[in-house]
C-alpha positions as CSV (number, residue, x, y, z in Angstrom):
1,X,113.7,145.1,117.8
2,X,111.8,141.8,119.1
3,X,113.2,138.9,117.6
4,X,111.2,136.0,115.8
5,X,111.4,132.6,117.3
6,X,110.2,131.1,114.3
7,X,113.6,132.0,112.6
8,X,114.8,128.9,114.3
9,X,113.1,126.8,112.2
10,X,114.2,128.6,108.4
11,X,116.8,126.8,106.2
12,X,119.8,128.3,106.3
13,X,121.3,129.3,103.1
14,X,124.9,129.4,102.1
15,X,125.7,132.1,98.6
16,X,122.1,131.3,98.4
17,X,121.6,127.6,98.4
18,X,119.3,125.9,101.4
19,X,121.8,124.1,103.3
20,X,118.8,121.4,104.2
21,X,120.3,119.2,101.5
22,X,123.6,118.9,103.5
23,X,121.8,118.7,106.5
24,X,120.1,115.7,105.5
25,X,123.0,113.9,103.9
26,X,125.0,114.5,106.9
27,X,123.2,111.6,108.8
28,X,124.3,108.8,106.9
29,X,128.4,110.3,107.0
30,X,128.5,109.8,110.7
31,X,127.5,105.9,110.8
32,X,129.8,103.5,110.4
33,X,130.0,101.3,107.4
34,X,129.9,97.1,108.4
35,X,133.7,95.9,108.4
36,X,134.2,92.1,106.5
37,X,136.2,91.2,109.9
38,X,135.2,88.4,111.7
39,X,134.3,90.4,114.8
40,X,133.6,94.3,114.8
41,X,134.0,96.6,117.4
42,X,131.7,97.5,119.2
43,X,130.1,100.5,117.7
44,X,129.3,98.4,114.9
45,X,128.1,95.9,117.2
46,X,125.9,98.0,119.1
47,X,124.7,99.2,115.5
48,X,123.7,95.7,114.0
49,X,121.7,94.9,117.7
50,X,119.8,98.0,117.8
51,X,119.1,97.3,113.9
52,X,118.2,93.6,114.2
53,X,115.6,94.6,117.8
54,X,114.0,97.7,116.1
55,X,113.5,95.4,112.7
56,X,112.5,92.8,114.6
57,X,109.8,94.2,116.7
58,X,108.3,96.8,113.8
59,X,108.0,93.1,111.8
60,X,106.6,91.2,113.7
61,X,102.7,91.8,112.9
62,X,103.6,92.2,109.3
63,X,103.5,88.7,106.9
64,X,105.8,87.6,104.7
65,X,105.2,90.2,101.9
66,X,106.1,93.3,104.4
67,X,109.6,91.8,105.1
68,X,110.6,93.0,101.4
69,X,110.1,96.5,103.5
70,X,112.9,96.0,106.3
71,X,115.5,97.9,104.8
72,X,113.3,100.8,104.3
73,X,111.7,100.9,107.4
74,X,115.1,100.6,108.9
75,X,116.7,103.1,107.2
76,X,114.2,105.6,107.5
77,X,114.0,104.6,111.4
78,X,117.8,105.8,111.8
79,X,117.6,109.0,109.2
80,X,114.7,110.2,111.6
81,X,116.3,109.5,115.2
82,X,119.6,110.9,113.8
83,X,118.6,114.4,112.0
84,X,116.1,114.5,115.0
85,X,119.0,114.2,117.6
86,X,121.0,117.1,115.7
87,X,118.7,119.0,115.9
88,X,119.0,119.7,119.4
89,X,122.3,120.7,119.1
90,X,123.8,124.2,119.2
91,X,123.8,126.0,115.9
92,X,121.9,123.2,114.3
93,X,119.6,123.1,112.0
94,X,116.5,120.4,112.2
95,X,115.0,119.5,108.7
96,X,111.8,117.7,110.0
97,X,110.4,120.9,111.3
98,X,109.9,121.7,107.9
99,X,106.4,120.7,106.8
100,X,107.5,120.0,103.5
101,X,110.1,117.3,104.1
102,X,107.7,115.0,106.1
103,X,105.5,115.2,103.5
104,X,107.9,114.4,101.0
105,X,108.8,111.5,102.9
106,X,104.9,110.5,104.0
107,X,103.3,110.9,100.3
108,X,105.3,108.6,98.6
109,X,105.5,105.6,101.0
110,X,101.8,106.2,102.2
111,X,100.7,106.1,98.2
112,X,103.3,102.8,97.6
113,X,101.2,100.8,100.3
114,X,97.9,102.3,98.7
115,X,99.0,100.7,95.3
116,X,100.3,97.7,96.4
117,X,96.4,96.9,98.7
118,X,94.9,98.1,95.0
119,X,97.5,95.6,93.0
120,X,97.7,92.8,95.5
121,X,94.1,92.5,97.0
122,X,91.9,95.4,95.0
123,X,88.9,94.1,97.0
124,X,89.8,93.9,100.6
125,X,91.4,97.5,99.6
126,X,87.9,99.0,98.7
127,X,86.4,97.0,101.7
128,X,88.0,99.3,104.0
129,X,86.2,101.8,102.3
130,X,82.7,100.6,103.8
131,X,81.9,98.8,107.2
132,X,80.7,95.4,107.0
133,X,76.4,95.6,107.9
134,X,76.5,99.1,106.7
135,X,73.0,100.5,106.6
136,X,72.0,101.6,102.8
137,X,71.0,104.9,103.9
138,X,74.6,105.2,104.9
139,X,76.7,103.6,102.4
140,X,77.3,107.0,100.4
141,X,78.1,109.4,103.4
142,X,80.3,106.5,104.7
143,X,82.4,105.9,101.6
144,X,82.8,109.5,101.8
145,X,84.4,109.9,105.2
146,X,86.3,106.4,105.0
147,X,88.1,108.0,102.1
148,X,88.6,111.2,103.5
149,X,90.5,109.4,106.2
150,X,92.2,107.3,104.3
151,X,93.5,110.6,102.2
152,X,94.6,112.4,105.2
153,X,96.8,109.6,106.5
154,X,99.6,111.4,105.1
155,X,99.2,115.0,106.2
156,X,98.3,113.2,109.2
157,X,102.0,111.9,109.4
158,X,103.6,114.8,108.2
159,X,102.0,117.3,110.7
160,X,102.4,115.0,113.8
161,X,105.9,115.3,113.2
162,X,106.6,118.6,112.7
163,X,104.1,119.6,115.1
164,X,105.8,118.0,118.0
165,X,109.2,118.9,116.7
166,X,108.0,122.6,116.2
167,X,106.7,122.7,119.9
168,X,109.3,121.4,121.9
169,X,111.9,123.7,120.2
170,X,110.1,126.6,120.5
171,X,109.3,125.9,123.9
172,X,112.7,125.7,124.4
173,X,113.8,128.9,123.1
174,X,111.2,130.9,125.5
175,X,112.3,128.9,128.2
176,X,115.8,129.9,127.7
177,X,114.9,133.4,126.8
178,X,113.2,133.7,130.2
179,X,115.9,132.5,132.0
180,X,118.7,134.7,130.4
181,X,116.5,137.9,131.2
182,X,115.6,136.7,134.6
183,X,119.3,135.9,135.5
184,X,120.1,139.7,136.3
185,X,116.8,140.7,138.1
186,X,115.9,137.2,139.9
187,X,118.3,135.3,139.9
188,X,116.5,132.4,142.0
189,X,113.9,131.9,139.4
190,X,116.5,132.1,136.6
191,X,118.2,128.9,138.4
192,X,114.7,127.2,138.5
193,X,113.8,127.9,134.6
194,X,117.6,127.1,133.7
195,X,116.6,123.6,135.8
196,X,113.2,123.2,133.9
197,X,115.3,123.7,131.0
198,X,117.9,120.8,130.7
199,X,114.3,118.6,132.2
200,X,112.3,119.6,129.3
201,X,115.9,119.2,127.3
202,X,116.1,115.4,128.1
203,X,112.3,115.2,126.8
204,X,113.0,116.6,123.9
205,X,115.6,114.2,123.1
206,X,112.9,111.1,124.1
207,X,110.2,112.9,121.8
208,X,112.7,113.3,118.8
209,X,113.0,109.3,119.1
210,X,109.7,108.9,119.8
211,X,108.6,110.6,116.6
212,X,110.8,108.8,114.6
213,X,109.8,105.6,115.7
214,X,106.0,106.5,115.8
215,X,106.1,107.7,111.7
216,X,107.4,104.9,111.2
217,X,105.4,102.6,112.6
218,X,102.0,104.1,111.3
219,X,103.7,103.3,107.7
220,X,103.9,99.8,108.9
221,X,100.5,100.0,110.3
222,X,99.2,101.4,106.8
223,X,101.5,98.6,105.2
224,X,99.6,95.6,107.3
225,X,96.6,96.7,105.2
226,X,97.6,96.3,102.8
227,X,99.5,93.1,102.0
């Protein structure tokens, strides 16, 4: 019987429950908690700089107003990288392949900056719905597409995520299919695949921080309009 490579990227269920709800608690058991010692050691050190450089640079276009969205931003930043990073582990499980947990986390934080544009500035919000020196002709087809666009933001977040998650794991898996059946009858082309292999294993692990960083820094993107 031909196996399904898609049955990577199920939820696996324990007496019947999805074990995606562990698996995306289990992020925030492995971080260290901040000490109230004078000096930490250096994993938390190494935590607080790679929190203060990522916070820094993701802020640094945004005003005032978008610094209420640090934690956030942060928070989500190290969720992402981390569930991302397990992921590729043996016998692992990776909840942002599912479709339905990006846009759980998209929706809501795309719609909070929609409402805060709407509450803060209501008219440079609609503005972005029609170009300045728009031809009248045009107006109603343009309004139309701008606000398809702006709609589709968040599918648009969800899907790049889970698209490039979805393809790097399954690429994986028929790489390392081919190489276990080639072993036996070529074993010189099996060593070459097995090579390809940990390469497009040490992309994999850039992409899954890549992602993370990039979702979140179209959120900031969406929140600059906004505020």
């Amino acid at each position: 019987m031909m196996l399904n490579f898609f049955d990577q990227f199920m939820s696996p269920t324990l007496l019947g429950i999805p074990l995606i709800a562990l698996a995306t608690l289990l992020p925030w058991v492995l971080f260290p908690t901040p000490s109230r010692r004078w000096l930490n050691n250096r994993v938390l050190t190494l935590q607080a700089w790679f929190i203060r450089r990522f916070t820094h640079q993701l802020l640094l276009p945004l005003n005032l107003g978008g610094h209420k969205w640090a934690l956030l931003f942060a928070s989500l930043m190290i969720f992402l990288i981390t569930i991302n990073l397990l992921g590729l582990l043996p016998y692992t499980f990776t909840p942002t392949t599912q479709l339905s947990l990006n846009l759980g986390l998209a929706v809501p934080l795309w719609l909070a900056t929609v409402i805060i544009g709407f509450r803060n500035q209501p008219t440079h919000a609609l503005g972005h719905l029609l170009p300045e020196s728009t031809p009248t002709p045009l107006i109603p087809i343009l309004v139309i597409i701008e606000t398809i666009s702006l709609l589709i933001r968040p599918l648009a977040l969800g899907v790049r995520l889970t698209a490039n998650l979805t393809a790097g794991h399954l690429l994986m898996q028929l790489i390392a299919s081919a190489s276990f059946i080639l072993f036996t009858s070529m074993p010189s082309v099996a060593i070459l695949t097995t090579i390809l292999l940990l390469l497009l294993t040490l992309l994999e692990f850039a992409v899954a921080m890549i992602q993370a960083y990039v979702f979140v820094l179209l959120l900031s993107l969406y929140l600059q309009e906004n505020i």
